[in-house]
N, C-alpha and C positions, 0 to 999 in steps of 0.2 A: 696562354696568357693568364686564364682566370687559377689554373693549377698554380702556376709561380708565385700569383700575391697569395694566396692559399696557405703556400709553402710558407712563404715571407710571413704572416701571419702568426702560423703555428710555431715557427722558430721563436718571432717574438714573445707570445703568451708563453713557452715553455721557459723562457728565462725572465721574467717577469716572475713566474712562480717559483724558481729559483732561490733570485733574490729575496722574495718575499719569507720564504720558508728558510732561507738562512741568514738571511739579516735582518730583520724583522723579529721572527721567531727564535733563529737562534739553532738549528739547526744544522748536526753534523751530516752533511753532505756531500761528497764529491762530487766535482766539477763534471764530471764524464758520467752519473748515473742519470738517470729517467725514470721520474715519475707519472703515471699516468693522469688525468687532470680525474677520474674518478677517483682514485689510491686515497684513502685517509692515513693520517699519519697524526699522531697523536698530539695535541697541543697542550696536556695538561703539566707534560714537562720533555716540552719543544727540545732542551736541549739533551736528551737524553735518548734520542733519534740519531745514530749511525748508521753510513749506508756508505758502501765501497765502493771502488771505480768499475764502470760500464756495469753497474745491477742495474734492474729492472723492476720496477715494482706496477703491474698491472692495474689496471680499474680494476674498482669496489673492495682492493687489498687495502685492510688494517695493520697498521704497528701501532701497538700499547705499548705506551712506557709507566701504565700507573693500573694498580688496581687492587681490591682486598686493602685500600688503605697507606699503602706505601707506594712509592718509584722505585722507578730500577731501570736502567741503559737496555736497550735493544738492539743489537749489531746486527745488520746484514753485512757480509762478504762482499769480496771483490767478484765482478763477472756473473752473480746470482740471476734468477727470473723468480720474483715470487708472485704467483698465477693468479689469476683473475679470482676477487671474494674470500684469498686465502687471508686467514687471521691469525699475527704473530703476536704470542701474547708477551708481556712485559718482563723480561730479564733475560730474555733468550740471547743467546747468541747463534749469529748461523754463519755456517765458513765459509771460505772462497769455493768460487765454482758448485753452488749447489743449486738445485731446481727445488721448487716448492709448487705442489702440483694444485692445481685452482679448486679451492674450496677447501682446504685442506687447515688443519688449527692444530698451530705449531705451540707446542706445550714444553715442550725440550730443548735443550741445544741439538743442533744438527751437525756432524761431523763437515770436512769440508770434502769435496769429489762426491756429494750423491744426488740422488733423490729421494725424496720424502713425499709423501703423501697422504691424505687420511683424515678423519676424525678421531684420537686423537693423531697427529702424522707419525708415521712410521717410515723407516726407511726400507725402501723399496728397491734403489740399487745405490751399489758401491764403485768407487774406483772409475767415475766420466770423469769428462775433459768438456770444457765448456771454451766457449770465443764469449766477442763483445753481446751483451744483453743478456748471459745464461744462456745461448743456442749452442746445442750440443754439437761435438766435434764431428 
């Protein structure tokens, strides 16, 4: 019993901050991704936050959309996981199906089928296949 309002619960609060962060704020988000309730995500230009269907964005993960003075869009892909603490900085783009490995400070675009990881991140494999959330084939 107590698991189920539990559930019931977290369902709610996850869309609750949905809403919040796309209508409110103004953020591009698909319907099917997940943010973790640690995840920041950058509010100084809210709309300049994309995030593709089934990614996954972990606790204490940053996306910058501003810095050094200017904005600029920050794409995550479709099907990504970026890791817990990893930080993507402001203009990046990152392609479908890629992993961003926790703690890792994504300085580049990242191609789409890898992984990356690193300080600054590097790519580390090529040519995955990912399911829903960035979990590997």
């Amino acid at each position: 019993m107590m698991v189920k309002i539990r559930e019931t619960i977290r369902i709610i609060v996850i869309n609750l901050k949905y809403f919040v962060l796309t209508k409110i704020y103004g953020m591009n988000l698909h319907p099917t991704c997940r943010i973790a309730f640690g995840a920041k995500l950058d509010k100084s230009n809210p709309k300049g936050v994309f995030i593709g269907e089934e990614s996954y964005v972990a606790s204490g993960a940053r996306l910058l959309t501003h810095g050094g003075g200017k904005s600029s869009n920050t794409y995550i892909g479709k099907r990504c996981l970026i890791g817990v603490e990893a930080i993507i900085l402001q203009g990046v783009r990152i392609g479908d199906e890629v992993i961003v490995g926790a703690g890792s400070v994504v300085t580049k675009d990242v191609p789409s089928n890898s992984i990356v990881a690193g300080n600054p991140a590097k790519i580390i494999r090529t040519g995955i296949s990912t399911k829903k959330y960035g979990r590997l084939k």
